[in-house]
N, C-alpha and C positions, 0 to 999 in steps of 0.2 A: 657082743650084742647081735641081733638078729638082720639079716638083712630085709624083713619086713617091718622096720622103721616108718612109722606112720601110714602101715600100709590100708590104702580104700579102695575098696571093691569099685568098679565101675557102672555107672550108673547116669545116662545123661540124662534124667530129670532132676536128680539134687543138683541146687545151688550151686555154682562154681566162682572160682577167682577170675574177674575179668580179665580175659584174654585176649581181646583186640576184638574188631567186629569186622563182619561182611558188607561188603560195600554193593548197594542192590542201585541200578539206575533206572531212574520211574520217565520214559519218554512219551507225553499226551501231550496235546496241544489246549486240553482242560486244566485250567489250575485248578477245578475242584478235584477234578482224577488225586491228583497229585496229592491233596490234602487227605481226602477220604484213605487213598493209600497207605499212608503215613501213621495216623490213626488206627488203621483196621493190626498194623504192622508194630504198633507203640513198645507192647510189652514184649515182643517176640526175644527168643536167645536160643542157641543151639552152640554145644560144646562149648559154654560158658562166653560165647562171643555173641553180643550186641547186633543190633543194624545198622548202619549210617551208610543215607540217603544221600543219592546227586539227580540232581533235577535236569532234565531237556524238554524243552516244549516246539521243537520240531526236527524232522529228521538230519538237518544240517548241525544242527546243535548237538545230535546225538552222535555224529560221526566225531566231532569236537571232542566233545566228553571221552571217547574212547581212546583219541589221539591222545588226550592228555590223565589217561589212567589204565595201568596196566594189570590192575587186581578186583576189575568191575564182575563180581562172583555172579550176578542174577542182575537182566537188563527187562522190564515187564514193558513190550515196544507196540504203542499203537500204530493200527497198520494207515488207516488213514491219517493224515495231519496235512501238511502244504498241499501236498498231491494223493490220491488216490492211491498209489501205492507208496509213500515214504517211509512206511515202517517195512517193507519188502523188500527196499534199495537198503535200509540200514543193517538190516540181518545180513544182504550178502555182502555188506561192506565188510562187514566184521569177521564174517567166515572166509572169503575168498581176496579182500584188498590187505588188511591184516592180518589173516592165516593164524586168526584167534579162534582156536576149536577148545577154549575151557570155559568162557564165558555162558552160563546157560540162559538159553533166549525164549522166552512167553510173549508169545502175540498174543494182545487182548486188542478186542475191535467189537465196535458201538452198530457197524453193518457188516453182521456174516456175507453176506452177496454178495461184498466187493472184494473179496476176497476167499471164495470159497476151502473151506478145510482141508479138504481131500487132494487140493491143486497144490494147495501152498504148502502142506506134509510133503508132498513128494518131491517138488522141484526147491523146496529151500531148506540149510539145515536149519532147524529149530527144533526145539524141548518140548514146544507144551503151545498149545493153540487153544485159544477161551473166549468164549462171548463176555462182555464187559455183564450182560444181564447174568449169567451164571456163577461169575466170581465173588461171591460170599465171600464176607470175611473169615468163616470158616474155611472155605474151600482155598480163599487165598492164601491163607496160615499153611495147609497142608499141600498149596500148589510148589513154596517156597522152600517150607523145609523139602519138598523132594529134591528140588533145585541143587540146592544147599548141598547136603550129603553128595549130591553128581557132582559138584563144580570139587567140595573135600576131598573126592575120593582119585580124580581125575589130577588134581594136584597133586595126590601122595602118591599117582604111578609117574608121574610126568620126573618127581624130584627122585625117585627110586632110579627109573632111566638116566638120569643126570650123574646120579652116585656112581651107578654101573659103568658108564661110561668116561668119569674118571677114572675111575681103576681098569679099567682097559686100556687107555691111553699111556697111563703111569707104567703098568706092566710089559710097558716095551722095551724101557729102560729105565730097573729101577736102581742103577748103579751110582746116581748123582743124589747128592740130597735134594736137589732142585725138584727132580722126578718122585724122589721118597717125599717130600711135603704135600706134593700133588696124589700121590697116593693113598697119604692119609687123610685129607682132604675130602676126598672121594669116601674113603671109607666111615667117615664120622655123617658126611652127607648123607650116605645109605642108612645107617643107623638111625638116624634124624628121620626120613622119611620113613622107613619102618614102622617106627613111632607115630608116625602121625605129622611128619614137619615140624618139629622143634625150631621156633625160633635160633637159638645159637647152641653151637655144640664146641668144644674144642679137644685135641687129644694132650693129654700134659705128660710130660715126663722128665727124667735128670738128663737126660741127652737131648741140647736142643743142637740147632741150627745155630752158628755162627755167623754173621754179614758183616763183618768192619766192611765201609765204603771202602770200593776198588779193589775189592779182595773178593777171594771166592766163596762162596758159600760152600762151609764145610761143619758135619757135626764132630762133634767131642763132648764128651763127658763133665759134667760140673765133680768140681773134688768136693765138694761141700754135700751133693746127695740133693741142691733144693731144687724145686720143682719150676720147670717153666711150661708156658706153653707151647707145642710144637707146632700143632696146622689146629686152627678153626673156622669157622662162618658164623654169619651174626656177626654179634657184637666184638666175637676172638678172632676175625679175619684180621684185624689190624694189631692184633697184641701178638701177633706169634713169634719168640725170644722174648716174652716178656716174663721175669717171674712170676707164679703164683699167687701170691700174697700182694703183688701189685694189679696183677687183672681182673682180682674177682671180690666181691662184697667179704667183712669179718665174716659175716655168716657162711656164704658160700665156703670161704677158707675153710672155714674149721670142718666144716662137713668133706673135704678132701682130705684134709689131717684123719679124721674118722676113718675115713674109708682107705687110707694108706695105713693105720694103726690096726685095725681090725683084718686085712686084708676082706674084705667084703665089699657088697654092694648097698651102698645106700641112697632109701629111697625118700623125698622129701618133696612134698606139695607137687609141685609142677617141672621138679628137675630130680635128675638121676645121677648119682656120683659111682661109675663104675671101676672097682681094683681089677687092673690085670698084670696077672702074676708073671713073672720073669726068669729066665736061668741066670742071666748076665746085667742085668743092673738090679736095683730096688722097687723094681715094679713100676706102675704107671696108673693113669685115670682117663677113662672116656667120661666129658664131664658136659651132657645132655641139659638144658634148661631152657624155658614156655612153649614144653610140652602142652599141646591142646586137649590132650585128657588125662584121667587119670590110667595109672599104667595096674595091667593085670596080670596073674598069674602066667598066661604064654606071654606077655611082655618079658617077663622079668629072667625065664626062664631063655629067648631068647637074647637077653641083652647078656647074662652069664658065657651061655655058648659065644656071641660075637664077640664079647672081651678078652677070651681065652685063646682067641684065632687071631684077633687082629695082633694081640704079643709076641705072640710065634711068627708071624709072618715080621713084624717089628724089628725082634731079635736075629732074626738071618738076614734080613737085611742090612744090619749091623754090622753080622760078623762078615758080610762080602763085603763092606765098605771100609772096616779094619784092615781087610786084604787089600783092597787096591791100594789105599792110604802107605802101608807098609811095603807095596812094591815101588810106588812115586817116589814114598823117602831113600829107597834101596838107587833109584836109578840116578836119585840129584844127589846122594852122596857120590857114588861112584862115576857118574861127570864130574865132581869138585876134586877126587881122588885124581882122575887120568887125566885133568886139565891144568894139573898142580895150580889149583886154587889156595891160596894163602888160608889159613885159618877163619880170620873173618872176614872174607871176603861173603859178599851177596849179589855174587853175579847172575851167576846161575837161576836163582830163586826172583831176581828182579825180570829177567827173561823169560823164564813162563808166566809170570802172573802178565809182563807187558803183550807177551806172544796171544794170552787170552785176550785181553779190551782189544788189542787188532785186529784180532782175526774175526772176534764177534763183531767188530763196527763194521769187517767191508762184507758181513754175509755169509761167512762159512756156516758150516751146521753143528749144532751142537755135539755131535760124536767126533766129527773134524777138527773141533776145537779141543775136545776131549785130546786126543793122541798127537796133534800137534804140542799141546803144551808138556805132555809128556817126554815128546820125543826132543825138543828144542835143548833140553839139557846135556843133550849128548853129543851137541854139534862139533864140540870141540874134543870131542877124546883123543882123536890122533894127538894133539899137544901128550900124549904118553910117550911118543915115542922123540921127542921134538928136547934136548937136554936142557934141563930150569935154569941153567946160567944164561940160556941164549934169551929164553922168555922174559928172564925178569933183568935182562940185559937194560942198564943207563945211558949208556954210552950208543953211539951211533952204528948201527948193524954194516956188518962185512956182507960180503958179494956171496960168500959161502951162510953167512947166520940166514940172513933172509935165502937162501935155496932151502937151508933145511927147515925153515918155518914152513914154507909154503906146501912141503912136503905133507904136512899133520893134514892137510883136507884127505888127499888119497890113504894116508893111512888108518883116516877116521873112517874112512868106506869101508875100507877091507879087511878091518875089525869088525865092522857091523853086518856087512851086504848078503851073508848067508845065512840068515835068519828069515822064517817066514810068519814071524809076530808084525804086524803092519805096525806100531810104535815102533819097534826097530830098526823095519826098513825103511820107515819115514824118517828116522834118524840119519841112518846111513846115507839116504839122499840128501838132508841137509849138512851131514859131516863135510862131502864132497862137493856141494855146489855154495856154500855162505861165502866165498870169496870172489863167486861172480860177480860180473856188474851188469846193470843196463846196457850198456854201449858196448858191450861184448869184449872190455880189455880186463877182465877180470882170467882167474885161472881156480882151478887149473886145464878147464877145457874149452876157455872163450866162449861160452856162450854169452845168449842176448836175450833183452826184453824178455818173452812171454816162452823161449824156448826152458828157459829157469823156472824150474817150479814155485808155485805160488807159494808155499810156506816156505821156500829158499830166500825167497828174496825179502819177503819177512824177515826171518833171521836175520839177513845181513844187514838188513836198516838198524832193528834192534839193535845187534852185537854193534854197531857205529854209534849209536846214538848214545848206548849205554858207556861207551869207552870213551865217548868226550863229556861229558856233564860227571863223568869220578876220574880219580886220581887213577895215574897209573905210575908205573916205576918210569915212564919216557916222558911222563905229563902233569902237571895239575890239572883239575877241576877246572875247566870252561864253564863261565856263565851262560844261562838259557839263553839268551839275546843272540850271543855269538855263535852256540849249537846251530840255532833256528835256522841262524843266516850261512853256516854253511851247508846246512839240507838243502835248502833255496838252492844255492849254488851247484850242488850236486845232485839235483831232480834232474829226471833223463837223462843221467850220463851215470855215476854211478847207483844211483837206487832208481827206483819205478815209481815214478811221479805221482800215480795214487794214492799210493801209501805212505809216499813223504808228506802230501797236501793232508790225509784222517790223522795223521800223526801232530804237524803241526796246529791241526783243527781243535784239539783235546789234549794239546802239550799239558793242561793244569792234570788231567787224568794221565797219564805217563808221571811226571814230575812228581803226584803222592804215591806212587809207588817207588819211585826212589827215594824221597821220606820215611815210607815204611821199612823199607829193607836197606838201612846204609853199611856201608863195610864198616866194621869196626876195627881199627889198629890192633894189632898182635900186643902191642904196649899196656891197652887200655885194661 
């Protein structure tokens, strides 16, 4: 089928589907002003939207009105009312106390004198200056739609800047799917204003975002092929992982289903269902809907080209996010490898997701948290060189076991330290410093408090915290109550009292991630 499915010409004089209406606020101190307005204004429409009226009848009441509406498209403001200038003081309320430069302002005034034309053009902004004897309802019909069209057009550069400026922000880093949702975000915004400001827009496709609470957000792929939403606004800001068939009307579905069976674009009343084609999955949808016109030939022809770009740019960021994905798994196997982690142990993997909620509660930056969580898994490799009878030892440690354990920090260093990949050398520093303490009777180089790197001492709360709440081969499972109460006890002397108090604060967020990730017995 063709991709000009219901396709109409445009044209703003036919008829259209109600689209919502312009909000005009009529500020007189006349309530026949107000009426006569109203009337002269009855049947008006422009790009199928309506007018609805908000009434003020003196300058305080119109500063009101504004505080309390943020989409007042055309304000027709008498200059006199309480005072001789109140409609003078309300214009620059609006332009210079609110820093509202879209609202378009028409002084109409019953005495040109008191406020001369040429005075009031130059020192205030305003649109359109009228004698009340002048403003026919002719003239007021065509004062309006000028308005109208200024205040539309001024909106669709305002939300194009907003788009752009997503996708400049994202394009710093678009290696996190955190950053990739805000990218696409951005990008369906730009398209949307393109258009015209589309009410809601979403980007759908078989790879969304994943979010189990307490976990990170990471994409993968559906085996199933069904479609979800990834990033939208409107009405798909709050559906994004939701599936298709669950966020959108039968109709709208099927019109997706269309447009992924045909691979085309189709086009229907007031929304747009865009295929874009793919190398590495089954393709996807830009799925645009209350568009405020109808869409024309350079629409259609530009919405082809943005589909075809936005996929491309989709897919490679895919394939760097398959890279990083596969070097994390590269680096937490080979920690579980050189720290002879038992089969199903989930140590390792409870320590970066817990190294993330910390490090994001006390403030670090998202790239800091980025390579801390990476690196945390490798604090223990010297345990390579440390022999598994002594590690997984029951019995009570000789004078000689514990020298050679205490060994694994320095050798964890001097396997890592000549690397100048910053995750490795943030490893290497935490290889050698996680057996510090606070109070400086840690090893293997005594240091104290705040001479220990901050993501060190992280780690060594974590790696404690996580060895008493599970089983070890020297221990059972400590209940919370008892954990808590010997952090307490060990704030300021061996940990760093900060980070034992965010830790205790959010014990229930720490705790579901030992929920999610528990060791499983080699038995089971």
């Amino acid at each position: 089928m063709s991709d000009d499915l219901l396709f109409i010409d445009e044209d703003d004089d036919e008829i259209e589907e109600d689209l919502g209406a312009w909000k005009i606020l009529i500020v007189d101190d006349e309530p026949e002003v107000h009426a006569v307005t109203k009337l002269a204004l009855n049947d008006f429409s422009l790009n199928g939207k309506t007018l609805t009226f908000v009434s003020a009848y003196s300058g305080e009441e119109a500063k009101q009105c504004f505080r309390e509406n943020n989409d007042i498209a055309v304000v027709l403001l008498d200059v006199v009312m309480e005072t001789d200038d109140a409609g003078l003081k309300v214009a620059d309320y609006i332009r210079n106390e609110l820093d509202n430069h879209f609202t378009r302002i028409i002084l109409r005034t019953g005495q040109p004198g008191q406020a001369p034309e040429k005075d009031v053009i130059i020192n205030y902004d305003i649109n359109d200056y009228k004698s009340k004897t002048e403003l026919t309802a002719q003239k007021l019909f065509t004062v309006i739609i000028a308005s109208l069209r200024s205040y539309r057009d001024i909106v669709v550069i305002e939300e194009n800047r907003a788009g752009l400026e997503k996708i400049i922000d994202a394009s710093v880093d678009l290696f996190s799917s955190n950053s990739l949702e805000k990218f696409m975000q951005g990008i369906i915004q730009q398209l949307a204003s393109i258009l015209g400001c589309s009410r809601d827009a979403a980007y759908i496709t078989t790879a969304v975002a994943a979010t189990p609470q307490a976990a990170p957000k990471r994409m993968h792929r559906t085996e199933t092929n069904q479609l979800y939403v990834f990033a939208g606004n409107g009405e798909y800001a709050e559906k994004e992982g939701v599936p298709l068939k669950d966020a959108v009307s039968r109709t709208e579905y099927e019109l997706c289903q269309r447009a992924m069976a045909t691979r085309e674009i189709v086009y229907a009343e007031d929304h747009v269902v865009a295929y874009c084609n793919s190398k590495t999955q089954n393709g996807a949808l830009l799925y645009l809907s209350g568009l405020p016109r109808r869409i024309g030939e350079g629409d259609k022809h530009l919405i082809k080209r943005f589909s075809n770009s936005v996929q491309l740019a989709f897919d490679n960021v895919l394939k760097t996010m398959d890279v990083e994905e596969t070097q994390r798994e590269i680096i937490e196997r080979l920690g579980k490898a050189m720290e002879h982690e038992e089969q199903g142990s989930h140590h390792l993997t409870r320590m970066a997701e817990m190294a993330e909620v910390l490090a994001q509660g006390i403030g670090l930056s998202e790239s800091e948290v980025h390579v801390f969580k990476q690196a945390i898994v490798l604090h223990d490799v010297g345990n390579s060189r440390v022999p598994a009878t002594i590690l997984q030892k029951t019995a009570p440690l000789s004078d000689e076991d514990i020298f050679a354990i205490r060994q694994h920090a320095e050798f964890g260093y001097q396997i890592l330290k000549d690397s100048t990949r910053p995750t490795i050398q943030l490893a290497a520093t935490l290889a050698k410093q996680h057996h510090e303490r606070w109070d400086g009777q840690g090893y293997p180089d005594g240091l104290s408090t705040k001479h220990i790197m901050l993501e060190s001492r992280i780690a060594t709360l974590l790696d404690a915290f996580d060895a008493l709440v599970n089983k070890r081969p020297y221990k059972d499972a400590w209940p919370v109550e008892k954990v808590i109460s010997v952090l307490e006890q060990e704030k300021a002397q061996h940990f760093d009292p900060r980070l034992v108090e965010y830790l205790i604060d959010h014990i229930d967020d720490f705790m579901l991630i030992q929920k999610q990730y528990p060791d499983v017995p080699d038995y089971v």
